[in-house]
Phi, psi and omega in degrees: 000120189295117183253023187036036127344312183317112166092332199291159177236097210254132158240111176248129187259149171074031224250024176287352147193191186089200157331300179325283181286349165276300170330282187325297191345305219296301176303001168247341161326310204277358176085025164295162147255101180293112189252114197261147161226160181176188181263337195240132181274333197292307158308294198297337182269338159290349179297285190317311191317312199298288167350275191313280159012285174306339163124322207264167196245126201188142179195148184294179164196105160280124163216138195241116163253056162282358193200143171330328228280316175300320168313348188269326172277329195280354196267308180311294165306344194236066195329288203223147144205172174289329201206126179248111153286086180276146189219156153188122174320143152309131180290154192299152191306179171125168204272171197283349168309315186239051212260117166294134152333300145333292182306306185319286191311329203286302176299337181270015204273282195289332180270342178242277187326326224242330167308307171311322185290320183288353189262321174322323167315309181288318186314268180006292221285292169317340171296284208300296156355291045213107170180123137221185181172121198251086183249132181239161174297103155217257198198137170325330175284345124002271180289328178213090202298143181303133172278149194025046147231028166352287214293248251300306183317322189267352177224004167287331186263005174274333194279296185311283210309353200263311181279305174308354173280283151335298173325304167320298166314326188247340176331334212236045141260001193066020155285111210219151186212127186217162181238154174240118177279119166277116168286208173301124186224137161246145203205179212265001180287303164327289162358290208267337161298292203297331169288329135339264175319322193280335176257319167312350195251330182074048183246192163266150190262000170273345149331306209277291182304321198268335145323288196287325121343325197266341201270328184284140157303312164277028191063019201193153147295150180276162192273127178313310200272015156283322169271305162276030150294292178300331174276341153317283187304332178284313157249056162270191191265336184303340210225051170280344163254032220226086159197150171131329192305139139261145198239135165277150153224084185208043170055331130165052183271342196279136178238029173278147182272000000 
């Protein structure tokens, strides 16, 4: 299946490794050009290396979008592109009780503004285009909030509500904004929660992992490149009628309808 890729330019933010960097693989395979972004160039340039290695067309962007301050450059360096991939690693566990102020501000910075800002940059040109396609990463917790992840649980469904908005707004431009549920995909993120858990809990941490495995319906954790599979397909020109959705890849864990 030809998925119309070919030529096409994808900005995946946060993508030197995880979700991020599968998602870019997947979208250079398929013939986007990728423009990987992140905080570390020595990680974004082994990425980028892989990629290419690989056949696909891939080039950096350093930016720590812990704050706005990146935004003012990337647009200089970055004309246009097609397809915008929002991303931002998760914020540290804890309960909704004892959430820092500090922490509030600094995440909705890096997890809302600065995702909203970068698509505002592009819309125009896709508008014009009349092609885009905005898909962002976010979270199980969307749907069913996570225990002792409060910060993610309060600001990941502002990110949904921001996009089901849009979606309306751009529909008849050929623009489609869609959200992707990751369930356990394993990444070094999963990883670091089940260590988490294990020392709050006072377990062994493979106790912890094989807990949390046993919890999927299929048993198993999901595949990075399972997941940006789908997200490959949401923006490809195959998913032109596909927007405003959340789409799951989370093995059927979610038991909401």
């Amino acid at each position: 299946m030809d998925l119309g890729l070919a030529g096409r330019v994808a900005l995946v933010m946060g993508s030197s490794q995880g979700l991020g960097y599968a998602c870019a693989a997947s979208l250079a395979r398929e013939g986007a050009h990728v423009v990987l972004t992140g905080r570390h160039r020595q990680s974004l340039e082994a990425s980028c290396d892989a990629i290419r290695a690989a056949g696909g067309r891939a080039s950096i962007h350093v930016a720590d979008f812990q704050d706005m301050t990146p935004l003012f450059g990337i647009k200089k360096d970055i004309a246009d592109v097609d397809i915008v991939v929002t991303n931002c690693g998760g914020p540290p566990p804890g309960d909704a009780a004892h959430i820092d102020m500090a922490d509030l501000d600094r995440y909705f910075t890096a997890m809302v503004r600065v995702p909203i800002a970068t698509v505002e940059m592009y819309l125009p040109g896709m508008r014009q285009r009349k092609f885009g396609r905005i898909i962002n990463i976010i979270s199980s917790g969307v749907l069913q909030p996570i225990a002792n992840l409060a910060l993610s649980n309060t600001l990941r469904p502002a990110l949904v509500g921001w996009a089901k908005t849009l979606s309306v707004e751009v529909a008849a431009d050929g623009v489609t904004v869609n959200s992707v549920v990751p369930g356990r995909i394993h990444t070094r993120r999963v990883d670091s929660l089940n260590v988490a858990a294990a020392a709050r809990q006072g377990r062994p941490v493979e106790d912890v992992s094989r807990a949390s495995r046993d919890a999927i319906p299929m048993k198993r954790y999901g595949d990075p490149a399972e997941f940006a599979d789908m997200v490959t397909f949401l923006a490809s020109a195959r998913a032109g009628y596909v927007t405003g959705t959340l789409v799951r890849v989370d093995g059927g864990l979610v038991g909401s309808l």
